[in-house]
N, C-alpha and C positions, 0 to 999 in steps of 0.2 A: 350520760353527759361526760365528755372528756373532760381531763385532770384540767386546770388553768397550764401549765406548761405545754400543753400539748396545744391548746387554744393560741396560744403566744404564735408558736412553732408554725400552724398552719397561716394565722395572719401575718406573716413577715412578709416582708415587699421584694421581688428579685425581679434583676433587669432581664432581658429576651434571655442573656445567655446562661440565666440559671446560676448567675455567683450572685453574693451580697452586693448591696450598696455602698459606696462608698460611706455612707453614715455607720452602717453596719460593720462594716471593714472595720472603723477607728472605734465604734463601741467593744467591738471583738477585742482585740487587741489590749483595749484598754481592762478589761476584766482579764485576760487571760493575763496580763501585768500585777495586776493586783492577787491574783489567784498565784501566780507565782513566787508573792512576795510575803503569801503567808503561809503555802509551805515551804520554806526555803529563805526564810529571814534572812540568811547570809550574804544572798543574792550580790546586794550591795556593794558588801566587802572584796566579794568576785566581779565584781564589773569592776571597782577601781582597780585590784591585780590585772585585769585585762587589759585594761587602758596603759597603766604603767609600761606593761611589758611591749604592750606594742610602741608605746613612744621609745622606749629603752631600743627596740629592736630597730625605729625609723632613725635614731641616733646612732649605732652602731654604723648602719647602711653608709648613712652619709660620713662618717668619718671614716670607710672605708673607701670608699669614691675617692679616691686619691687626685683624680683627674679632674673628678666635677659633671662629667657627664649623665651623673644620673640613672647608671650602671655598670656595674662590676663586671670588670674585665676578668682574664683567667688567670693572671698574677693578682691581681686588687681580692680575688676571691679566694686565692689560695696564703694569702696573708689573714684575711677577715676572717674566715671559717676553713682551715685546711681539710678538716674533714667531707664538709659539704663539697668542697672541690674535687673530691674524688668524684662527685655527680654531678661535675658541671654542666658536663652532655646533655643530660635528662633534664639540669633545671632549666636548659635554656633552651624553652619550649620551642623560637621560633628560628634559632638554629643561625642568629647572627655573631655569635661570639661573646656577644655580653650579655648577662641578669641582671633585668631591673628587680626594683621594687617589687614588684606585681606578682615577677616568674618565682621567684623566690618565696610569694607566700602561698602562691599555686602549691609548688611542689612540696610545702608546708604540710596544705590544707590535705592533699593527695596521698600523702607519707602517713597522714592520720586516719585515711581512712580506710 
């Protein structure tokens, strides 16, 4: 006789393409939150540091928009972050002259990895 876990594991419901269900999806999820939150009690304290610093960094943005456009020009960004602006080329992915929001957390997220 198999374990009950194994029994669990073979009756699970999966659609044609062989992933979870979307029930399963949000139970998934919801345990691997919970399982996160008990090793990792701190969890919390790092999602608010997260959150701060991103509003901290969506405020810097826009008080750097001098213009209001919505994107940092190559003087607006060489004011707001001079060093970043030595990389203005690379951050501005699609090569119009300005960085939005977005390019700028691209090359964020890219520079970390």
């Amino acid at each position: 006789m198999a374990p009950p876990f194994a029994q669990e594991r073979e009756s699970r419901r999966f659609n044609l393409e062989g992933s979870l269900t979307p029930e399963e999806r949000h139970q998934l999820r919801r345990d691997l939150d919970s399982l996160s939150r008990e090793i990792y009690p701190r969890r919390p304290a790092l999602e608010r540091h997260l959150q701060d610093s991103r509003r901290r960094a969506v405020e810097r943005f826009g008080h750097a928009d001098v213009d209001g456009d919505r994107a940092l020009n190559r003087a607006e960004m060489e004011h707001f972050a001079p060093r970043a602006a030595r990389h203005f080329d690379r951050i501005d992915s699609d090569g119009d002259g300005r960085v939005t929001e977005q390019e700028l957390a691209d090359s964020f997220r890219r520079r970390q990895e």
